[in-house]
Structures are given as structure tokens and as C-alpha cells.
C-alpha positions in Angstrom: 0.0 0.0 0.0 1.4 3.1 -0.8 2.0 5.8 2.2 2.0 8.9 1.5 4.2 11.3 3.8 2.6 14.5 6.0 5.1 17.0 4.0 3.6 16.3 0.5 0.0 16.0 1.7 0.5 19.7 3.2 1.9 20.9 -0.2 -0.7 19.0 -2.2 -3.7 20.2 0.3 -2.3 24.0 0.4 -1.4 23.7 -3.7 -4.3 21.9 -5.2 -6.7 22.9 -1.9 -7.5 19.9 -1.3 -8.3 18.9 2.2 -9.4 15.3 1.8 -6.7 13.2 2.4 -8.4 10.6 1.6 -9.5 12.3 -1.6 -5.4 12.6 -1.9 -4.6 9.5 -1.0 -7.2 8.1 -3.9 -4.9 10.0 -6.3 -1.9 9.1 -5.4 -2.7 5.4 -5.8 -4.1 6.5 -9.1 -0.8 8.0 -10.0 1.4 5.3 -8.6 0.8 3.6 -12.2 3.3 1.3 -12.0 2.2 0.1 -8.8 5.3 0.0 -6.5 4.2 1.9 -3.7 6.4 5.1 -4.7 5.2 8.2 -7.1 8.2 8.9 -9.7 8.3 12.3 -10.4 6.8 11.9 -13.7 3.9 10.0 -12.7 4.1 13.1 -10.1 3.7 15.6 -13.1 0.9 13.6 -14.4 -1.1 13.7 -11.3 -0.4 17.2 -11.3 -1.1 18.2 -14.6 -4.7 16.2 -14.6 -6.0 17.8 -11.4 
């Protein structure tokens, strides 16, 4: 399962103002698109770019 650490869910919440971490969460398993548990930068980007 991937984890995703407290620093990036405060950039992402105050960035993309979001404050559902689970809504966050969602996404970033979404984005983990080759399914190792870690986001890549680009699959980063992507996530990014789509919201």
C-alpha cells in the first residue's frame, strides 16, 4: 500500500486545496501507475497536470 508522507499531503492540500486526504490519498494510488508503492516524479507531473 502506498504511504504517503505528511510534508507532500500539506503541499498538495495547500497547492491543489484539497483537504481530503483521503481524496489525496485516492490520487496518489491513481498515479502510482506502476504500482510500486512510490510516485516517480513523472507519474508526479501527471497527477499534477490532470487535477
Amino acid at each position: 500500500m502506498l504511504q504517503v508522507n505528511n510534508e507532500v499531503l500539506k503541499i498538495l492540500e495547500e497547492t491543489m486545496k484539497v483537504t481530503d486526504r483521503g481524496l489525496i490519498e485516492a490520487k496518489f494510488q491513481l498515479a502510482d501507475t506502476n504500482h510500486d508503492g512510490r510516485i516517480s516524479f513523472d507519474e508526479f507531473m501527471s497527477m499534477i497536470k490532470e487535477s
